[in-house]
N, C-alpha and C positions, 0 to 999 in steps of 0.2 A: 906433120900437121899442116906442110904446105900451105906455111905462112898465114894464111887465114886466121881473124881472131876467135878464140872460142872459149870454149869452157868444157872441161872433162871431168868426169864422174865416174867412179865404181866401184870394187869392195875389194878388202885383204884378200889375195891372193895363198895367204897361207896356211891355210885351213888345214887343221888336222884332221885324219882322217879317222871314221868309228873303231874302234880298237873291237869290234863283234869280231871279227874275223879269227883270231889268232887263235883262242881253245878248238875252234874246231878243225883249223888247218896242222893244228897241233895232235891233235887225236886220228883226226885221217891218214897221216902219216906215220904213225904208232902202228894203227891196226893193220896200213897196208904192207908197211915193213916184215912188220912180223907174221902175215900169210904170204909175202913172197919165198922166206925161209921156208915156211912149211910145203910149199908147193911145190920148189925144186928140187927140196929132199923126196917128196910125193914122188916126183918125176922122175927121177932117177930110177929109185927102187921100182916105179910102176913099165918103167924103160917107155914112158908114155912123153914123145916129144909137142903133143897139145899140150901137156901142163905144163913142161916145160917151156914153150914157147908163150904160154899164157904169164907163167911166172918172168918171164922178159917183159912181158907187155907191163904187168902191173910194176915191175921195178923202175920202167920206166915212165909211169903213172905218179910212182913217188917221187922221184926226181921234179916231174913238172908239179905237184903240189908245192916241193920246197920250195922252187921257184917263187910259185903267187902266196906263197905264207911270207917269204921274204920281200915282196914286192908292196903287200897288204901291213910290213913293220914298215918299210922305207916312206910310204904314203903317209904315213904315224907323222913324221919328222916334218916340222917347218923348215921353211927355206933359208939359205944365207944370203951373203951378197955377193955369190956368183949366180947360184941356182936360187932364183928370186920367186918362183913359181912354185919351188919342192918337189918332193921326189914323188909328185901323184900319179904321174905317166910311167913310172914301174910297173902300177898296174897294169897299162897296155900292153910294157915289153914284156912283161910276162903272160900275159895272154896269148901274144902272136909265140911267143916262144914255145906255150903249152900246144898250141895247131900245130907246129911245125915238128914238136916231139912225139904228137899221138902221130901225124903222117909218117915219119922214120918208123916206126913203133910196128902199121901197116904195113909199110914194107917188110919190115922183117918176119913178118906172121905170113903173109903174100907166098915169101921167097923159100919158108918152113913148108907151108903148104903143097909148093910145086914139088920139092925132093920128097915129100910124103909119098905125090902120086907117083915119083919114078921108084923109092925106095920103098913098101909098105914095113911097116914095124908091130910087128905082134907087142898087145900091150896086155895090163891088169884092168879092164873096165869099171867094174866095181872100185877099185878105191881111184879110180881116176870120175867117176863121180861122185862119191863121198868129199872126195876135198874140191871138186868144182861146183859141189854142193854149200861148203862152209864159203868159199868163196861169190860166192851169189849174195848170200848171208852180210857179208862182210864189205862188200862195193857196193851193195843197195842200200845199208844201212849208213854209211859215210856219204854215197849222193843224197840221202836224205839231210844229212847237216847242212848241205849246200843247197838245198831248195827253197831258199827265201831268199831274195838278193838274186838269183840269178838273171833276173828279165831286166835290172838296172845295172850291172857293175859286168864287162866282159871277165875280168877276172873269175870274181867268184864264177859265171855262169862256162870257163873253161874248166876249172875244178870237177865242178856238177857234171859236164858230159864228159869228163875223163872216168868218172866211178862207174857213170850208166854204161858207158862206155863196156869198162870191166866188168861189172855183172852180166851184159849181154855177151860176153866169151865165153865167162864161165856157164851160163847158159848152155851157150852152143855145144862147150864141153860137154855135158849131162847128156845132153841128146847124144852126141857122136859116141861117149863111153854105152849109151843108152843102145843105141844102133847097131855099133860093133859089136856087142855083147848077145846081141838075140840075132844076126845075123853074119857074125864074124868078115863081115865083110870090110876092111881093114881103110878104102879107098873111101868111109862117109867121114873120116877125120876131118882129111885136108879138104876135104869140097863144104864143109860146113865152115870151115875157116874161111875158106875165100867169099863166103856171103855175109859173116861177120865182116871182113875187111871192108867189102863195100858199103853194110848199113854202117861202118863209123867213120867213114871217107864222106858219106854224104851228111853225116850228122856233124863234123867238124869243119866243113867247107865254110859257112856262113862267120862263124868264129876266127877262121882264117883273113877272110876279106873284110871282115868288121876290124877286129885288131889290126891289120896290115892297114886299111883307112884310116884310124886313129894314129897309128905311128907317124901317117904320111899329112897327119895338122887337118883329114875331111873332116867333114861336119858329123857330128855323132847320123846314125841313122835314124832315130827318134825323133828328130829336128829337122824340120821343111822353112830352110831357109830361104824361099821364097816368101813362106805367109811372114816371116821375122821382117822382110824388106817390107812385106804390103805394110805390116802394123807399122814400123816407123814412118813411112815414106805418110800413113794417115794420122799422124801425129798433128794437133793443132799448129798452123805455121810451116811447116815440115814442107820445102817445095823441090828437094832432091836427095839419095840416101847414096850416097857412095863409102869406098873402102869396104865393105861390109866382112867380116871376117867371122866363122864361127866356128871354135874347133874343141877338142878336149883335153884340159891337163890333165886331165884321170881318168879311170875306168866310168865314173860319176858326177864330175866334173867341167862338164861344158861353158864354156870363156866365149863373150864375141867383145869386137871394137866395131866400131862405124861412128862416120863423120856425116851429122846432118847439115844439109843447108836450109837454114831460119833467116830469113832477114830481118827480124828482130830479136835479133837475138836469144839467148834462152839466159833460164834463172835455176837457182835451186831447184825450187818448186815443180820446173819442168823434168829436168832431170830425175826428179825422184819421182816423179810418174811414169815418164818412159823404163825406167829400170825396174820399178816394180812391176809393171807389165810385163814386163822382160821375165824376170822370173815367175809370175803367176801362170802365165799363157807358154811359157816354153821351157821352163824348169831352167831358166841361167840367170846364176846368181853373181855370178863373176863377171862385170859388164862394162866397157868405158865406153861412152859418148865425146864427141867431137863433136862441138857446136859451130858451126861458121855460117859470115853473113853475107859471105858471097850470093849472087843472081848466078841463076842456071846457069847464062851465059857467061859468065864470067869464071865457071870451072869446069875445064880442059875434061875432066874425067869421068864427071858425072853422070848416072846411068838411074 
């Protein structure tokens, strides 16, 4: 507070979080489980190491769901009095966690691909598109649960490009069974894999430095915390805006603090216009103010 007198304002911090989440993290995980079984049994019997490599991928697709479904109950839970904030930044870690499990994910579909092209393997085309056909089915229809919520919550919107994700494999599967089948040429597997690898390397890069941002306290990217300084900095009275801090306890959740300098000090009444500004003009509703009546000059820090 650096001694200055003031006055600060803002709101419970321990917001529970929509409980929307859970039937559908609960069902994506159902369906995806149980077409990984079926796909690596596919795989075997079809001696087709796309499916099976596809059936890695989506096992490891389940894994990062359980992830943000457990991440999506933990944000459920208010805080105590150690964890005074609650547990809403699970959503983050399990975001950067679901980037970092589809890139492992890429590697290993990458590293399938390269022994494809030095080892080719005769496979059963036909039912290696039959079942990368239910699986198309089956990841498109679970990215759809996830398509509301995705452009606000990184969680939910890593969910969402982990399914698209999976449907665009099985895709490519279709085609490569599709290809090898009318021209037995056994080398369009792996070279359709490595095109997949790159469209979901560039499709989960943004989701990586977004959550990897938010772990590290930046400002969400939705928020131009410049125009957040012009608005207080033009607050009536308002002649310096320092500390200014804006970061998120959650995947939806964005917090700032900042200490104004007022030389007449501030009242309730101010307060609750600066923070309903706060939240109307920048979606944060989580906000404390620091009012002090120090002169420009008279604070060391001020910007």
């Amino acid at each position: 507070m650096h001694g200055h007198p003031g006055h600060s304002h803002g709101h419970d911090h321990a917001h529970a979080a929509p409980t929307l989440h859970d039937r559908r993290y609960t069902i994506a995980i159902a369906l995806n489980l149980g077409f990984v079984v079926v796909e690596a049994a596919a795989g075997f019997i079809a001696r087709s190491t796309a499916l099976l490599s596809d059936a890695t991928h989506n096992l490891s697709d389940v894994l990062g769901l359980a992830l943000a479904a457990g991440a999506a109950w933990l944000a459920q839970r208010r805080g105590n009095t150690q964890r005074t904030y609650g547990f809403a930044k699970a959503t983050v870690l399990a975001a950067l966690a679901n980037a970092i499990v589809l890139i492992v994910a890429c590697g290993g579909i990458l590293w399938e691909a390269v022994l494809r092209f030095q080892t080719p393997v005769e496979t059963q085309p036909i039912l290696v598109m039959a079942v990368a056909g239910v699986g198309v089915l089956i990841n498109g229809g679970t990215a759809l649960l996830f398509l509301a919520g995705r452009k606000q919550d990184v969680n939910v919107r890593g969910a969402y490009l982990h399914m698209v994700a999976d449907a665009g494999v099985s895709a490519a599967v279709i085609l490569a069974g599709a290809a090898i089948w009318l021209t037995s040429w056994q080398w369009i597997d792996p070279a359709i894999s490595i095109g997949v690898v790159a469209l979901i390397l560039w499709g989960t890069w943004s989701l990586l430095t977004e959550s990897l941002d938010l772990t590290l306290d930046a400002a969400p990217a939705h928020i131009d915390v410049a125009a957040v300084r012009a608005y207080l900095a033009a607050q009536p009275g308002v002649t310096a805006v320092h500390d200014l801090h804006v970061w998120a306890m959650g995947a939806t959740q964005p917090a700032l603090t900042a200490h104004l300098v007022r030389p007449n000090g501030g009242d309730d009444a101010f307060l609750d216009a600066v923070t309903h500004g706060l939240e109307h003009r920048f979606g944060i509703k989580h906000s404390t103010v620091q009012i002090e009546r120090a002169q420009r000059g008279e604070c060391s820090d001020c910007d």
